[in-house]
C-alpha positions as a Markdown table, in Angstrom:
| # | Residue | x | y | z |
|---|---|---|---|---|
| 1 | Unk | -41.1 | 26.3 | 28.2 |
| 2 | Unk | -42.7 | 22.9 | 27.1 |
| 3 | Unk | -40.3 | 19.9 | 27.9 |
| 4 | Unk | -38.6 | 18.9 | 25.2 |
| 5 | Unk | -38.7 | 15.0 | 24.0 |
| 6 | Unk | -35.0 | 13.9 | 23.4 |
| 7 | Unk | -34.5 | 11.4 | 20.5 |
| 8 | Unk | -32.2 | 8.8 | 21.4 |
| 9 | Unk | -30.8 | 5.8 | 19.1 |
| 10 | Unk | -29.2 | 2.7 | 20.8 |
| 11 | Unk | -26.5 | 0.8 | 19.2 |
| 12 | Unk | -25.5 | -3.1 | 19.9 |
| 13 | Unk | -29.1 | -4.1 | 21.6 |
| 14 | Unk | -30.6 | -7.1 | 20.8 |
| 15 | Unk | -34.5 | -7.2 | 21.0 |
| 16 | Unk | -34.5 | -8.4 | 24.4 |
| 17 | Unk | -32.5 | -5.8 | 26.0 |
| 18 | Unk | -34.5 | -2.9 | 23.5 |
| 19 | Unk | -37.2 | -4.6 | 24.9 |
| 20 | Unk | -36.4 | -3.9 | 28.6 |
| 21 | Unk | -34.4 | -0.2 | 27.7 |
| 22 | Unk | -37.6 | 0.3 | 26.6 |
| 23 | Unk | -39.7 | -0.1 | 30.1 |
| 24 | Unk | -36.9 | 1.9 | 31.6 |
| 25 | Unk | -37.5 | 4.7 | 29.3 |
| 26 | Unk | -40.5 | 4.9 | 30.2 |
| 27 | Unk | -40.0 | 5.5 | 33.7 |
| 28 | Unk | -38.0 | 8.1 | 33.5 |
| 29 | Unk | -40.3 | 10.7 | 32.8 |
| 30 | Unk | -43.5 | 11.5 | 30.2 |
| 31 | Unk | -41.9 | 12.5 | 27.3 |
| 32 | Unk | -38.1 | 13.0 | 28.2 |
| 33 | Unk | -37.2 | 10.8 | 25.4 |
| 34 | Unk | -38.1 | 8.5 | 22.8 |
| 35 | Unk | -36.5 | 5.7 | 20.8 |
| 36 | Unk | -36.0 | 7.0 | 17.0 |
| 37 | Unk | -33.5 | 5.5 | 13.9 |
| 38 | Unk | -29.7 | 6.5 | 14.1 |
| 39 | Unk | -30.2 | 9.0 | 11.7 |
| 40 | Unk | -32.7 | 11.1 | 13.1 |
| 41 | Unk | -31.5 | 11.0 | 16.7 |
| 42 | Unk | -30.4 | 13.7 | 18.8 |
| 43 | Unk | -28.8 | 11.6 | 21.4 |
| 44 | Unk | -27.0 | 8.1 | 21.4 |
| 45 | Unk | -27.3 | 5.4 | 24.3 |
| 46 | Unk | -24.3 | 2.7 | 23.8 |
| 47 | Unk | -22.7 | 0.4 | 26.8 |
| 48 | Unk | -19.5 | 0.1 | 26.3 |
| 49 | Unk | -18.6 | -2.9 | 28.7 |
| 50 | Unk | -18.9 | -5.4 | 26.3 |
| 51 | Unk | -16.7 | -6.5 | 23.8 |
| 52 | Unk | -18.3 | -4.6 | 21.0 |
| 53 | Unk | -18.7 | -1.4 | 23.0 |
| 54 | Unk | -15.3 | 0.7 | 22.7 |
| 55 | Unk | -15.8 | -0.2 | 18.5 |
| 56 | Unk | -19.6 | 0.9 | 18.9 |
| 57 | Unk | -18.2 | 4.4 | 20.5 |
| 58 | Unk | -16.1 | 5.2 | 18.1 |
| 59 | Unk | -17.3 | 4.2 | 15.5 |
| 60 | Unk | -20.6 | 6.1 | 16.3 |
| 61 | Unk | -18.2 | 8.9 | 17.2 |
| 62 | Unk | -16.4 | 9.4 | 14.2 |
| 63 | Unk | -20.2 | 8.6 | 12.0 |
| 64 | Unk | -21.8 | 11.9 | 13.8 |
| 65 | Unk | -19.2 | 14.2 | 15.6 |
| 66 | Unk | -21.3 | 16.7 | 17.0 |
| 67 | Unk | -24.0 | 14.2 | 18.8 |
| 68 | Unk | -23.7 | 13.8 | 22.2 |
| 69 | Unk | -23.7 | 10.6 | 23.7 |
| 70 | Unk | -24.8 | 8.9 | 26.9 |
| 71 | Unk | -22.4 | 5.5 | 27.6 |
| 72 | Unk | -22.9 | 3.4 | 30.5 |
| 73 | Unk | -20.1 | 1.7 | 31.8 |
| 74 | Unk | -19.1 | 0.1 | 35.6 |
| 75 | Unk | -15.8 | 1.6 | 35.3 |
| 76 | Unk | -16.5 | 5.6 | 34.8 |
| 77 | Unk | -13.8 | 7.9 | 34.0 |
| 78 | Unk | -12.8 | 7.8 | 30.1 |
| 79 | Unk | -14.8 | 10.5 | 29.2 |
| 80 | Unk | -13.4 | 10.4 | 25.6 |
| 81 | Unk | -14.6 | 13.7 | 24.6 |
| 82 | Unk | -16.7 | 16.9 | 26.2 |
| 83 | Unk | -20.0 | 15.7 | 24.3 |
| 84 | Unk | -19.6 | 11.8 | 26.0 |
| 85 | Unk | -21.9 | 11.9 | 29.3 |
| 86 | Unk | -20.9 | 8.6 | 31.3 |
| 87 | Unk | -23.3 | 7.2 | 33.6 |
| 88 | Unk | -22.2 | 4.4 | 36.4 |
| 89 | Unk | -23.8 | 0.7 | 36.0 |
| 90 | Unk | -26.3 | -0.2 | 37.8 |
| 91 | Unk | -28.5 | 3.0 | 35.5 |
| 92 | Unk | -31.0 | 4.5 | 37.9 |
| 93 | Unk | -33.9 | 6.7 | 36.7 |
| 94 | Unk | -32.1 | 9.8 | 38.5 |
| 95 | Unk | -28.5 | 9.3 | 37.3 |
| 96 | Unk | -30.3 | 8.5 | 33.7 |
| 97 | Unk | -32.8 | 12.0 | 34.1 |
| 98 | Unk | -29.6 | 13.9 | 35.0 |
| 99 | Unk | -27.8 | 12.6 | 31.7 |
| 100 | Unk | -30.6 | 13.6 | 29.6 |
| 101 | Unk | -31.0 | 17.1 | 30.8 |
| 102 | Unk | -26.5 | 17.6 | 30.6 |
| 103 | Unk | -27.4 | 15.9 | 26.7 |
| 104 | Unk | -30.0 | 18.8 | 26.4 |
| 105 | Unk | -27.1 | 21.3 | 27.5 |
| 106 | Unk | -25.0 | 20.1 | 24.6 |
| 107 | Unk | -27.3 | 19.9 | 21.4 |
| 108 | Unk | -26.2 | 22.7 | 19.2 |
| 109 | Unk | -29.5 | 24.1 | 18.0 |
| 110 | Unk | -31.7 | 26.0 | 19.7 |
| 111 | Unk | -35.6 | 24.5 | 20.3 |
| 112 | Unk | -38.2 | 25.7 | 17.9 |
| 113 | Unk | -41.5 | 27.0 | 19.8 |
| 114 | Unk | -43.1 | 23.8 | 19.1 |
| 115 | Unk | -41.2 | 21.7 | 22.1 |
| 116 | Unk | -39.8 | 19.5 | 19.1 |
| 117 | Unk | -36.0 | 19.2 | 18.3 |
| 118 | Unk | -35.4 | 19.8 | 14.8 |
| 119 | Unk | -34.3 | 16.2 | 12.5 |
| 120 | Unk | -31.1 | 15.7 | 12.9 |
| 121 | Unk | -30.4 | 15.7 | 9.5 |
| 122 | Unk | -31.3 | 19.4 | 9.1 |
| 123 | Unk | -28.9 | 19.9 | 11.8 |
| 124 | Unk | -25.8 | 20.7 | 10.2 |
| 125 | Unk | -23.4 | 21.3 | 12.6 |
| 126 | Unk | -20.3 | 21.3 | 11.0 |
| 127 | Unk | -21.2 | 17.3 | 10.1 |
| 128 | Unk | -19.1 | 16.0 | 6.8 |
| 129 | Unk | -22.6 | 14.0 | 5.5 |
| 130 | Unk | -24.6 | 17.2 | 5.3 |
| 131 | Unk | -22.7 | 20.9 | 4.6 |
| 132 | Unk | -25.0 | 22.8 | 3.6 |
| 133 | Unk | -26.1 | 23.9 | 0.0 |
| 134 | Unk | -26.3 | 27.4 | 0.9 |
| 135 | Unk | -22.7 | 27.4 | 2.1 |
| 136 | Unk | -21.0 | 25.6 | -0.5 |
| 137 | Unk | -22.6 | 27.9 | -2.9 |
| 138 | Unk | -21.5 | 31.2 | -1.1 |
| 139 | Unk | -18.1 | 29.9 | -1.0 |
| 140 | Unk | -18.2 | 29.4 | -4.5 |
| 141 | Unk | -19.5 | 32.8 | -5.4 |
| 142 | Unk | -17.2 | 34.4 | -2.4 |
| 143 | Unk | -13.7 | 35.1 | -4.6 |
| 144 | Unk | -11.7 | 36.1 | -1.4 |
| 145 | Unk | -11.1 | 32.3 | -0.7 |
| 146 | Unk | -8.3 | 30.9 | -2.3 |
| 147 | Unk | -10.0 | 27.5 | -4.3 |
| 148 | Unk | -6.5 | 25.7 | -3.1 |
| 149 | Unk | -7.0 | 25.8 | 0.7 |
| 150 | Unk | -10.6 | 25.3 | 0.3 |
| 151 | Unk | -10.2 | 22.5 | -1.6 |
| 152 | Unk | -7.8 | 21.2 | 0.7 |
| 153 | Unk | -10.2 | 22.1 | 3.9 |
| 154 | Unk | -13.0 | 20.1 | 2.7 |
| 155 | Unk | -10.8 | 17.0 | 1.5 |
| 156 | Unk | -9.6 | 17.4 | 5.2 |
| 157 | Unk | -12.5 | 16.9 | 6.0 |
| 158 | Unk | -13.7 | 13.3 | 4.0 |
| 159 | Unk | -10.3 | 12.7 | 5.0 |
| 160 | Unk | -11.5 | 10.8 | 8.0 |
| 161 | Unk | -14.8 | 9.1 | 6.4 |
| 162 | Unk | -12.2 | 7.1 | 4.2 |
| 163 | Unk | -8.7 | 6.7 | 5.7 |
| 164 | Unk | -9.2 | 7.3 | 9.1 |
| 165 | Unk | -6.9 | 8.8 | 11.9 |
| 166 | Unk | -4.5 | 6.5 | 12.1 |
| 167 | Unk | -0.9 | 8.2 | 13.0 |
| 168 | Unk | 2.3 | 7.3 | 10.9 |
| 169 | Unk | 3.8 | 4.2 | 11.9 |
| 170 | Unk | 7.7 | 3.5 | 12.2 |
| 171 | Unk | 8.0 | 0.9 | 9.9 |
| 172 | Unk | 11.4 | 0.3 | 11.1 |
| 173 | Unk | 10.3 | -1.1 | 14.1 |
| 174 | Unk | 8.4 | -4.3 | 14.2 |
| 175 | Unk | 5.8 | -3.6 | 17.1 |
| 176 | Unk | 4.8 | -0.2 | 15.1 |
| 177 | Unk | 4.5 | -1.8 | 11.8 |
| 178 | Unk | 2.3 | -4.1 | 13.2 |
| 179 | Unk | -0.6 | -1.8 | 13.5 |
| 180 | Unk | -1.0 | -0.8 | 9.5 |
| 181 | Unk | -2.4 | -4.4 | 8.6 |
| 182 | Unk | -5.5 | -6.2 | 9.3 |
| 183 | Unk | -7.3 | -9.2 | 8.0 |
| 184 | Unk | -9.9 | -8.4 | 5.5 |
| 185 | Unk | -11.2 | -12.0 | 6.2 |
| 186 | Unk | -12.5 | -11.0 | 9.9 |
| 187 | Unk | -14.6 | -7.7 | 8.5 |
| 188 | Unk | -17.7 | -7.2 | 6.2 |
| 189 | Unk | -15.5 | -6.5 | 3.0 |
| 190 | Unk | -14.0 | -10.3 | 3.3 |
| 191 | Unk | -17.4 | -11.8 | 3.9 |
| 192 | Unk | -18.9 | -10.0 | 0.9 |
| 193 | Unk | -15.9 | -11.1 | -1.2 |
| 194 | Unk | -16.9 | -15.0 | -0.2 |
| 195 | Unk | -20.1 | -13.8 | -1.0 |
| 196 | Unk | -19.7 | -12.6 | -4.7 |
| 197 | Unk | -17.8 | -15.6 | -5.0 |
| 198 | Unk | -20.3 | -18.0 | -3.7 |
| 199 | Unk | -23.0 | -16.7 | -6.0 |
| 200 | Unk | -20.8 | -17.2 | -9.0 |
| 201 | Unk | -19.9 | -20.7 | -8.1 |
| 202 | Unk | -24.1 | -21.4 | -7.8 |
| 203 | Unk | -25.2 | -19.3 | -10.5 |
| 204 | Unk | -27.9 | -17.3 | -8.2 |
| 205 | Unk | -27.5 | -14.2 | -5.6 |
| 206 | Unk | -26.3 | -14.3 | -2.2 |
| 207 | Unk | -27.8 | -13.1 | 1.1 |
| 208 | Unk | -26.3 | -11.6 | 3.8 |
| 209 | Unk | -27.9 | -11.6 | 7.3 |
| 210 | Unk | -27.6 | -9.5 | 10.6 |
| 211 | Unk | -29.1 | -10.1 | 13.5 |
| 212 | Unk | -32.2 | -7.6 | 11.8 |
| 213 | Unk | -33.1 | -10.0 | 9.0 |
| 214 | Unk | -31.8 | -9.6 | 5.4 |
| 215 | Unk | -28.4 | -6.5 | 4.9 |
| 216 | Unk | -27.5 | -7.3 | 1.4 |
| 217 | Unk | -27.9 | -9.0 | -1.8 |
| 218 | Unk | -25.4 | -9.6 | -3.8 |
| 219 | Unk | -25.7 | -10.6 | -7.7 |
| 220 | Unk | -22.6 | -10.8 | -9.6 |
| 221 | Unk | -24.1 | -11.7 | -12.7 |
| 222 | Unk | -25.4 | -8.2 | -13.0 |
| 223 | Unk | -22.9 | -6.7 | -11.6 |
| 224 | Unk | -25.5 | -5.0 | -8.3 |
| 225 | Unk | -25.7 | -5.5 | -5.0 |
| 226 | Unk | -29.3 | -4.7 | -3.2 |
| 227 | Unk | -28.6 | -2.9 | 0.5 |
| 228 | Unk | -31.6 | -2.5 | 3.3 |
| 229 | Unk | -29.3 | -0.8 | 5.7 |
| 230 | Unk | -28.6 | 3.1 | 5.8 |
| 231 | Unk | -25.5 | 4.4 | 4.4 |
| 232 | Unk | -24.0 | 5.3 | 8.3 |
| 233 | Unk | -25.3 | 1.9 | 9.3 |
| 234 | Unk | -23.8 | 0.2 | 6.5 |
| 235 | Unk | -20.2 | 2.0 | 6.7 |
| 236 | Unk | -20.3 | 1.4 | 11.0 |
| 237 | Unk | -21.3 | -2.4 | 10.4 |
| 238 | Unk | -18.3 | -2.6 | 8.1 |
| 239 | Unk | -15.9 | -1.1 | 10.2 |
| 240 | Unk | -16.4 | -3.5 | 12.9 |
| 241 | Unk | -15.6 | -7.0 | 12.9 |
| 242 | Unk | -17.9 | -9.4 | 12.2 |
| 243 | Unk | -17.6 | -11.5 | 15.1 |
| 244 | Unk | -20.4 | -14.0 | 14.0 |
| 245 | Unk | -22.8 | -11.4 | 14.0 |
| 246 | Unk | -23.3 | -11.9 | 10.3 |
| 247 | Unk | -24.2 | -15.1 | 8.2 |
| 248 | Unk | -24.1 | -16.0 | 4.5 |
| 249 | Unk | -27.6 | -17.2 | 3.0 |
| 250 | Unk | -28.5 | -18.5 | -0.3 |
| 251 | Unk | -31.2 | -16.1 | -2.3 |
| 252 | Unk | -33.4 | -18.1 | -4.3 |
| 253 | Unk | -34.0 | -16.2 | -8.0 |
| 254 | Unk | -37.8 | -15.6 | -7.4 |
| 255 | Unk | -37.1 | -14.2 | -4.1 |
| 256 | Unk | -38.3 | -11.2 | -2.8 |
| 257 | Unk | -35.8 | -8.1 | -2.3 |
| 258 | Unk | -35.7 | -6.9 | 1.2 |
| 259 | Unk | -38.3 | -4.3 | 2.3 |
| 260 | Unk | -36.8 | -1.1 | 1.0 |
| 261 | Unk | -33.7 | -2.4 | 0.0 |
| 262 | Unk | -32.0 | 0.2 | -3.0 |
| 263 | Unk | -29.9 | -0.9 | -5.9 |
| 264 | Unk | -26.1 | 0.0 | -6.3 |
| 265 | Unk | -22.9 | -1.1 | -8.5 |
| 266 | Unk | -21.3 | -4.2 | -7.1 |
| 267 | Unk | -17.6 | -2.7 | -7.4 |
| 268 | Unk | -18.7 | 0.3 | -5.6 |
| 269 | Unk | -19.8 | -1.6 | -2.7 |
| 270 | Unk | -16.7 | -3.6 | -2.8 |
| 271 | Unk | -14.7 | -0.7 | -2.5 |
| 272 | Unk | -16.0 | 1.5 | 0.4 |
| 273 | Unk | -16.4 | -1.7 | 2.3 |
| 274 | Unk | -12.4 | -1.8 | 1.7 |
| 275 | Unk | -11.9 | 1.8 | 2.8 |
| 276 | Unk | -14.3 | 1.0 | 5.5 |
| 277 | Unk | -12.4 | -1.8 | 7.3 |
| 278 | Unk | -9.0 | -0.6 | 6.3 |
| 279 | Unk | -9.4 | 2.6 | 7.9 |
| 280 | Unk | -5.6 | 3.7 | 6.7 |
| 281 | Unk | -4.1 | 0.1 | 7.1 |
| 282 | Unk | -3.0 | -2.7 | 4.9 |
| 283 | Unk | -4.3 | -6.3 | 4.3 |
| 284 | Unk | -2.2 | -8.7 | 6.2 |
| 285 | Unk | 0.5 | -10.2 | 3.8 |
| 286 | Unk | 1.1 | -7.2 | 1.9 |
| 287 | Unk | 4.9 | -6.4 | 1.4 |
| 288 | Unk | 6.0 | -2.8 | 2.1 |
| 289 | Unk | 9.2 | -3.1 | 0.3 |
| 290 | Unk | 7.7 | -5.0 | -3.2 |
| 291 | Unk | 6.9 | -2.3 | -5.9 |
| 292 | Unk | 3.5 | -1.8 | -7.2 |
| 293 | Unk | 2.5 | -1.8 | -10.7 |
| 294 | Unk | -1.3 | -0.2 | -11.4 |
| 295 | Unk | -2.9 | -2.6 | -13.6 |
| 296 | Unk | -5.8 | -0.7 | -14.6 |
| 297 | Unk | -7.4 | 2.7 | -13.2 |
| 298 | Unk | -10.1 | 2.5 | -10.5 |
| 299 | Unk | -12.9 | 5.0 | -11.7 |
| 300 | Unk | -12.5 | 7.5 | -9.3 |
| 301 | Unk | -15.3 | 9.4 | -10.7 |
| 302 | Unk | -17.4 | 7.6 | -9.3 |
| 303 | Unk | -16.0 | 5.7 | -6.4 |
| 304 | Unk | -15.4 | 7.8 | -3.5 |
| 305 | Unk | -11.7 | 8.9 | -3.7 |
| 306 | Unk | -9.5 | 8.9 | -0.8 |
| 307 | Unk | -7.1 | 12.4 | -0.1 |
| 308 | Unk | -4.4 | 12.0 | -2.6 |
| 309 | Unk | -5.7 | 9.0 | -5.1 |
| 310 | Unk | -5.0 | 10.5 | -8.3 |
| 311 | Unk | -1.5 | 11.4 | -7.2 |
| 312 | Unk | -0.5 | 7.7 | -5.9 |
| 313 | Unk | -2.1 | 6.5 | -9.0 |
| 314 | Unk | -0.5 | 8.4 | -11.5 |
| 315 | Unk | 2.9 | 7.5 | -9.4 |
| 316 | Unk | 1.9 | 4.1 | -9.7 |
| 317 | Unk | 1.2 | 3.7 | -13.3 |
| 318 | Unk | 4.3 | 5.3 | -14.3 |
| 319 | Unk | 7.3 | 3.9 | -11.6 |
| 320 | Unk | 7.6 | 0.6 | -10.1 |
| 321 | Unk | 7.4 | 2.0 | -6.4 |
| 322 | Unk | 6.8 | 0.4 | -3.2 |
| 323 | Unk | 4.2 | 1.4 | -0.4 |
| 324 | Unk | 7.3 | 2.4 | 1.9 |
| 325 | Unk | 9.1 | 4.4 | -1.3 |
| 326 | Unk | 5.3 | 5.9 | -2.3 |
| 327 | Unk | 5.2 | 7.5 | 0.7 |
| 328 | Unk | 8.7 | 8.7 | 1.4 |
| 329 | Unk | 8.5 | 10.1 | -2.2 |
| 330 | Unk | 4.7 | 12.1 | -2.0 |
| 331 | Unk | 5.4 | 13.1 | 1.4 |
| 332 | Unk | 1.8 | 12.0 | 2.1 |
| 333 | Unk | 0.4 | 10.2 | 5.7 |
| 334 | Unk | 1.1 | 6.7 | 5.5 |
| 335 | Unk | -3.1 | 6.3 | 5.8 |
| 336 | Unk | -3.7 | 8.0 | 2.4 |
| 337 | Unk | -1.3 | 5.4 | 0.7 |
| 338 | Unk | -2.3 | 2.5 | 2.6 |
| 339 | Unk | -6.3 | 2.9 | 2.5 |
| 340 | Unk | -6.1 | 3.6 | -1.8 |
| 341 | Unk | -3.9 | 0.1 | -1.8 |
| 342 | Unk | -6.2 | -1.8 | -0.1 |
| 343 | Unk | -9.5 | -0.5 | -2.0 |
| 344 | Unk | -7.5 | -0.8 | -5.6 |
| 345 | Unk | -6.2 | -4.1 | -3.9 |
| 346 | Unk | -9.7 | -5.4 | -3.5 |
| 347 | Unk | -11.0 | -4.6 | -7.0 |
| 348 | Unk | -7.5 | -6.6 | -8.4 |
| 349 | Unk | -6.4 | -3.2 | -9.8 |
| 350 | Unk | -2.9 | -3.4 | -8.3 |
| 351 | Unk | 0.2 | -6.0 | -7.7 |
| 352 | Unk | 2.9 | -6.3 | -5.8 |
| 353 | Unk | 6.1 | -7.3 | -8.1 |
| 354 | Unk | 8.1 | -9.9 | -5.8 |
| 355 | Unk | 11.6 | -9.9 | -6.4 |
| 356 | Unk | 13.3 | -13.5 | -8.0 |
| 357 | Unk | 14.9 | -15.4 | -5.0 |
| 358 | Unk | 18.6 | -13.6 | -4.6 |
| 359 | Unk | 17.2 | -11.1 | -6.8 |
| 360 | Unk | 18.6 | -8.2 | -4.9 |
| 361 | Unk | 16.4 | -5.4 | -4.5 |
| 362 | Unk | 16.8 | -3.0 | -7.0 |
| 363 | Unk | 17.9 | 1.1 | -5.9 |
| 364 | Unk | 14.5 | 3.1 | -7.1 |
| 365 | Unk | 15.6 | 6.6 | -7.9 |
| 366 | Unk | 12.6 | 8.6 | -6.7 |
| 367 | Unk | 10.4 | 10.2 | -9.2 |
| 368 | Unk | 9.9 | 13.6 | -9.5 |
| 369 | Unk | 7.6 | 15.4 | -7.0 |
| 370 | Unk | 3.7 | 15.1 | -8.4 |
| 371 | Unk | 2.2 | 18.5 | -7.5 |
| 372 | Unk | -1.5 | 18.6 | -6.5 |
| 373 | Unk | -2.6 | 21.5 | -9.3 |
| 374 | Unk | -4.4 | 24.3 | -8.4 |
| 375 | Unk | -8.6 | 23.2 | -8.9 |
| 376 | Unk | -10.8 | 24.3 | -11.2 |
| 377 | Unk | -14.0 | 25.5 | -9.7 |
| 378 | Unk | -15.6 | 22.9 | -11.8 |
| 379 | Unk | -13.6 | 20.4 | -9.6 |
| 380 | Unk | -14.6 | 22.0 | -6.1 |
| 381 | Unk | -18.2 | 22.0 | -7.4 |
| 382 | Unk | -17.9 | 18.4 | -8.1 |
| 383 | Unk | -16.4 | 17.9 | -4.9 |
| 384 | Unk | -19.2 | 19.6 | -3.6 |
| 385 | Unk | -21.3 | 17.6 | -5.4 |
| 386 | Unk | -20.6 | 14.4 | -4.3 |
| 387 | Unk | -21.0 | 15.8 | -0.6 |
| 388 | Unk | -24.2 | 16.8 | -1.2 |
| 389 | Unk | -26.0 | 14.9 | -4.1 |
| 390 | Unk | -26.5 | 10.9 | -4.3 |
| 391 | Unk | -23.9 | 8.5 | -4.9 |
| 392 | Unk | -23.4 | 8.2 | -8.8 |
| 393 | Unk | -22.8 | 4.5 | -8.8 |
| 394 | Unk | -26.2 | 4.0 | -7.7 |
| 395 | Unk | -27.9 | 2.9 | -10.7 |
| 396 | Unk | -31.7 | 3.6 | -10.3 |
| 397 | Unk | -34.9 | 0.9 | -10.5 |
| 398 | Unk | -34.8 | -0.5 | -14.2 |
């Protein structure tokens, strides 16, 4: 059987250490492996020893599931998962061969005759980003499955793209509570928001740089932002900390758009960047025991919704509840409530009602239970649809 050339993606190299990864590669053997985009990769290369790394991992992790994943570390023994192959610093060009061939154990699919891997995005593998058309369809036309639980399955299954993991918190206790905020100001989403507000103080668009050259463009004045990174790049820059790794530019009008970049709806971008860095947490400063009156609807048809949205929303337009009561009365993770705050919270569609000084709080009867009806198969084929079909708040080329 012809050997089989491994594509491999890096993440968190500058072009001096690509540079020299890519002299090592190769040595390691005529055509074991190659260096390919992030989202045509079957492998991914990432140190985790400095201070980016252990975000880099999971955030690469949680992007693509099923990819294995070769780390290099000095101090072995994490193994976060079965499909994590950890090699001991310094690399050699044996301990490296032997990684590839356990990563070739691992891919899922089986080689074609042509000694190629397939593209990894017509590897479906279970991935959220790409189920495929043919099953959404049979389990459309299939009436054995209850449309409930498969509703519920595949919104399981987003679940993670926009609130995260993060367990339930005892907000009783202060160390616990500590862990549902973080500082928009330190992520992508509060850069951007400087950004948009930059632009409208100058009356031009705003640039923003990463260590590639030009990310975004951002014109409030027609309501678009421009974006030359992938969707997974985009979401995995946002959910990391910016560290200085990204810089505000001004964007002369008659300059030129960024090769490739494609058009979307400012709000949109506002708000995933939101979900992003919140991940199922709260700005810092937000009260847990102030109710929350909706102020106007986010369009959730066309923003992407997080488990549960409609349900907090129509609690919130209707009682005067706080985060801690919203939960307690939906019987919901603490993550769906917290990560559709801080997205409507971003947009200015929610505030927090602050009690008069002395004003004791007032006793909130809860509200009745909101049930989640029973879908419509029109609904699970939209859900479908916005699995498998462009983002509607992508407005195309004028």
């Amino acid at each position: 059987m012809a050997a089989t050339t491994l594509r491999l993606c890096h993440s968190g190299m500058d072009n001096r250490a690509l540079y020299a990864f890519e002299i090592f590669l190769s040595r390691v053997g005529p055509g074991a492996c190659r260096i390919a985009a992030e989202d045509a990769a079957d492998v991914a290369f990432i140190d985790v020893d400095n201070d980016l790394g252990p975000y880099l991992l999971a955030g690469h992790r949680m992007l693509y599931p099923t990819r294995p994943l070769i780390v290099t570390t000095q101090t072995p023994g994490r193994q976060p998962d079965p499909l994590t192959v950890e090699v001991t610093k310094p690399v050699g060009l044996a301990a490296f061969s032997a990684a590839l061939e356990k990563v070739r154990s691992l891919l899922p699919a089986r080689l074609p005759e042509g000694g190629e891997l397939p593209d990894a995005a017509d590897e479906r593998a279970g991935t959220v980003d790409s189920i495929p058309d043919e099953s959404a369809l049979d389990a459309l036309r299939d009436p054995a499955p209850n449309p409930t639980n498969l509703l519920r399955c595949i919104e399981a299954r987003m679940a993670t793209l926009h609130v995260g993991s993060l367990p339930d918190a005892d907000l009783d206790d202060p160390v616990s509570r500590a862990t549902v905020f973080y500082a928009p100001e330190h992520f992508l989403q509060g850069l951007v928001a400087r950004a948009i507000a930059h632009a409208r103080e100058i009356g031009r668009p705003v640039r923003i740089d990463d260590a590639d050259g030009a990310a975004l463009v951002l014109d409030p004045r027609a309501g678009q932002a421009w974006t030359a990174r992938s969707p997974n790049a985009l979401r995995a820059l946002a959910q990391l900390p910016t560290r200085g790794t990204l810089r505000m530019a001004s964007q002369t009008p008659d300059a030129a758009l960024p090769e490739g970049a494609h058009p979307r709806q400012l709000e949109g971008l506002e708000w995933d960047l939101a979900l992003w860095a919140s991940r199922g947490r709260l700005p810092r400063g937000t009260s847990l025991e102030h109710p929350i009156r909706l102020k106007s609807w986010p369009n959730l048809t066309r923003f992407a919704a997080p488990p549960e949205a409609m349900r907090i929303a129509g609690l919130w337009s209707r009682s005067s509840l706080s985060l801690r009561d919203t939960v307690r009365s939906l019987g919901v993770p603490q993550r769906y409530v917290f990560a559709f705050y801080s997205a409507c919270s971003a947009l200015g569609h929610v505030e927090q009602i602050a009690p008069a000084p002395g004003e004791p709080r007032a006793a909130l009867a809860p509200p009745a239970a909101v049930p989640m009806a029973p879908p419509s198969r029109g609904r699970i084929k939209r859900l479908f649809g916005k699995l498998l079909g462009p983002r509607q708040d992508e407005p195309g080329p004028n």
